[in-house]
C-alpha positions, -999 to 999 in steps of 0.1 A, spaced: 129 -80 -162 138 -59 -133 131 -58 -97 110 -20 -92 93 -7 -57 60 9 -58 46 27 -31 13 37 -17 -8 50 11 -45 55 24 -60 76 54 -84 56 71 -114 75 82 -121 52 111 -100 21 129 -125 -6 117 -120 -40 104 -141 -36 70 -132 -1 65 -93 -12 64 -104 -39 42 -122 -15 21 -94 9 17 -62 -12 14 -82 -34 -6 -87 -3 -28 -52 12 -26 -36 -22 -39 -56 -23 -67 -49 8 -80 -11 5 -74 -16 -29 -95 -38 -12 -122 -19 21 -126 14 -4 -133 -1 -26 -158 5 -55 -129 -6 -90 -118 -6 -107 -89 22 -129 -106 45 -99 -116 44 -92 -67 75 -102 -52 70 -90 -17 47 -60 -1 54 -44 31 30 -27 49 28 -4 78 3 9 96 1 42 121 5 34 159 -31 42 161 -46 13 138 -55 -21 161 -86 -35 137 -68 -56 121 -38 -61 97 -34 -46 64 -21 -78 45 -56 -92 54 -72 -71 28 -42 -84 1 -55 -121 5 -90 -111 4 -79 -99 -33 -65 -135 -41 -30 -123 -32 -21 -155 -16 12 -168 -30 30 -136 -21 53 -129 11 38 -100 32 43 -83 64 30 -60 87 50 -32 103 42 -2 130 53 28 115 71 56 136 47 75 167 62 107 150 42 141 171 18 154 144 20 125 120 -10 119 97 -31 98 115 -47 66 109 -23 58 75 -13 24 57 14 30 39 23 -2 12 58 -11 -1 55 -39 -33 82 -51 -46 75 -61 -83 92 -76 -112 86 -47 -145 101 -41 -180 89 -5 -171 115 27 -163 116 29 -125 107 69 -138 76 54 -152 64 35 -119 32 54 -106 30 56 -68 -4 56 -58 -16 78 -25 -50 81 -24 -74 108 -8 -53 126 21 -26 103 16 -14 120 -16 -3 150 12 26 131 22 45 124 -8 32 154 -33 67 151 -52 55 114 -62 19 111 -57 1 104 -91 
């Protein structure tokens, strides 16, 4: 078995407790779903979240989905001049028999702008 990164984003419409919930919840199931993956096959997930998100943190919505045995942290990403706003970007770190060519990244809605050479 081998140790294979996924990646994933969501544009939030709004800074909002539920609404994060809502959409990172969303975006992690996906990313599990499109890889064939359990909660058991997670090693770690980092995410980070746009200078301009304060609702709450993203690895909230990850336990709300009964990931609760698995290592998670929140991160600011860069205040970059004319960044996307209002974007959680996930980095899981999963165990997978699967090609690291056959991992599908998952960027959903606007997202999918900032990684067009990967987004699925």
């Amino acid at each position: 078995m081998a140790v294979r990164a996924v990646r994933g984003a969501v544009q939030l419409e709004r800074d909002e407790a539920g609404h994060m919930d809502e959409q990172v919840g969303a975006l992690l199931t996906e990313m599990l779903e499109r890889n064939d993956l359990a909660a058991d096959d997670l090693i770690s997930i980092w995410f980070t979240a746009t200078p301009d998100l304060h609702s709450d943190f993203p690895a909230a919505a990850a336990r709300k989905l009964g990931i609760v045995d698995v290592p998670l942290i929140c991160a600011q990403e860069l205040d970059i001049e004319g960044a996307m706003p209002r974007v959680v970007r996930v980095l899981a770190h999963i165990e997978s028999d699967r090609p690291r060519a056959d991992i599908a990244h998952v960027y959903l809605g606007a997202a999918a702008a900032l990684r067009k050479d990967i987004a699925q």
